[in-house]
N, C-alpha and C positions, 0 to 999 in steps of 0.2 A: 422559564421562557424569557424572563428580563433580561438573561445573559445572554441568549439567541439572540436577542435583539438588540443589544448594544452591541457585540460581534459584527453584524449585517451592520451597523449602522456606522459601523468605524472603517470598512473597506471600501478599496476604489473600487470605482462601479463595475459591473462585470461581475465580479467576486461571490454576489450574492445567488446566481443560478446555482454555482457549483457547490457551493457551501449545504444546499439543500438534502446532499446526500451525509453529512455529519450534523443536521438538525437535531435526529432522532436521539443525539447525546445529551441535547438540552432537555429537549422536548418528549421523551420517551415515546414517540412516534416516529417509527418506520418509514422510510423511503424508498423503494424498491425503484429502480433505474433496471430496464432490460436489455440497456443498449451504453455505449462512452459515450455519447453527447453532452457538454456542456461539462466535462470535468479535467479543464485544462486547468484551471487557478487552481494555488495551494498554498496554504498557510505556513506550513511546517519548509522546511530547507534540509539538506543530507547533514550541515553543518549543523545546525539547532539541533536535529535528533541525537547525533555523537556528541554534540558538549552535554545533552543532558544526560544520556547516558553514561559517560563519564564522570561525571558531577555525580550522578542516583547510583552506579554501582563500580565506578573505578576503572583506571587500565584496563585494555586488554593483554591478557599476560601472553595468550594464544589464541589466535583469530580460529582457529578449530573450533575451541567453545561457542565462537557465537555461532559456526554453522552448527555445531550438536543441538545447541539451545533453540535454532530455527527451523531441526527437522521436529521436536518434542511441538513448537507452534505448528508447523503442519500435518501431525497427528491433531492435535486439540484442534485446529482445520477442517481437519478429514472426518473428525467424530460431529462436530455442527451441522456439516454440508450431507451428513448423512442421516443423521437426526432434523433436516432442513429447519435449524434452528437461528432463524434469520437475525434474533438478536446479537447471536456472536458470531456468525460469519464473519461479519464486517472489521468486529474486536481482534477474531483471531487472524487473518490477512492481513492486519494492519503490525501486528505485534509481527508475524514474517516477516513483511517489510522493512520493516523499524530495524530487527536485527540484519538482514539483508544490507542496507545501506551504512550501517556501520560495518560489518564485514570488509565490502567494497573498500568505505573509508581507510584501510588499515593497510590499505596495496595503493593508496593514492589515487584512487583512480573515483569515479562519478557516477551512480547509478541510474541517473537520468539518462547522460550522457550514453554509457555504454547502452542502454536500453533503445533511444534513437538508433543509433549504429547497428544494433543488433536488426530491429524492423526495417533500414534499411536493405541488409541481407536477406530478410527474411521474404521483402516484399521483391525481392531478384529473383527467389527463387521457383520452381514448380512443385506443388503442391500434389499429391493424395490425398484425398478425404476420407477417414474411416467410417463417416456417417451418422458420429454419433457427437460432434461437435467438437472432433480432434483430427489430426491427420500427421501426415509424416513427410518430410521434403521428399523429392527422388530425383 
């Protein structure tokens, strides 16, 4: 918890609402959010994750593998979220992500960025609802 708390105590202000949902990595308690509120700040950058990755496992020789590698995280995803195993939900979406945003990285391109741009489109468009907390444009 000391490191939770010199964390919190080193960021501008603001910081510390959204940090509350990565607590649970100091603190082995759980944060359940039902909703995006308050998870605009972020620590990590698309650049930090690619140098460490780089750094921890080298070139990419073929950006293929990271998407092979990010569909293997979204099985181990799918087995959590099915076993509603709320401590690694969070672990394994992050590790998609992680390989996700280097993927990106390797076409130049920003996955924040492209992900604005995309809700842009998305939010143009007319929606279906299948009801069950998905739907489909039409």
């Amino acid at each position: 918890m000391a490191l939770c708390r010199s964390v919190f105590s080193s960021l501008p202000s603001g910081y510390e609402a959204s940090l509350k949902a990565v607590h649970y990595y100091y603190s082995e308690k759980i944060v359940v959010k039902k909703n995006c509120k308050n998870n605009t700040a972020r620590i990590e950058t698309q650049q930090a994750m690619c140098d460490w990755a780089e750094q921890t496992f080298g070139p990419v020789s073929d950006p293929k593998a990271l998407w092979d590698r990010a569909m293997l995280e979204m099985a181990e995803l799918g087995e959590a979220v099915a076993d509603r195993d709320i401590s690694e939900i969070g672990k394994e979406a992050s590790d998609v992500l992680i390989l996700l945003y280097r993927l990106v990285d390797q076409f130049g391109l920003h996955l924040d960025a492209e992900l604005d741009a995309k809700m842009a489109i998305n939010r143009a468009r007319k929606w279906s609802s299948k009801g069950d907390g998905t739907g489909s444009h039409i």
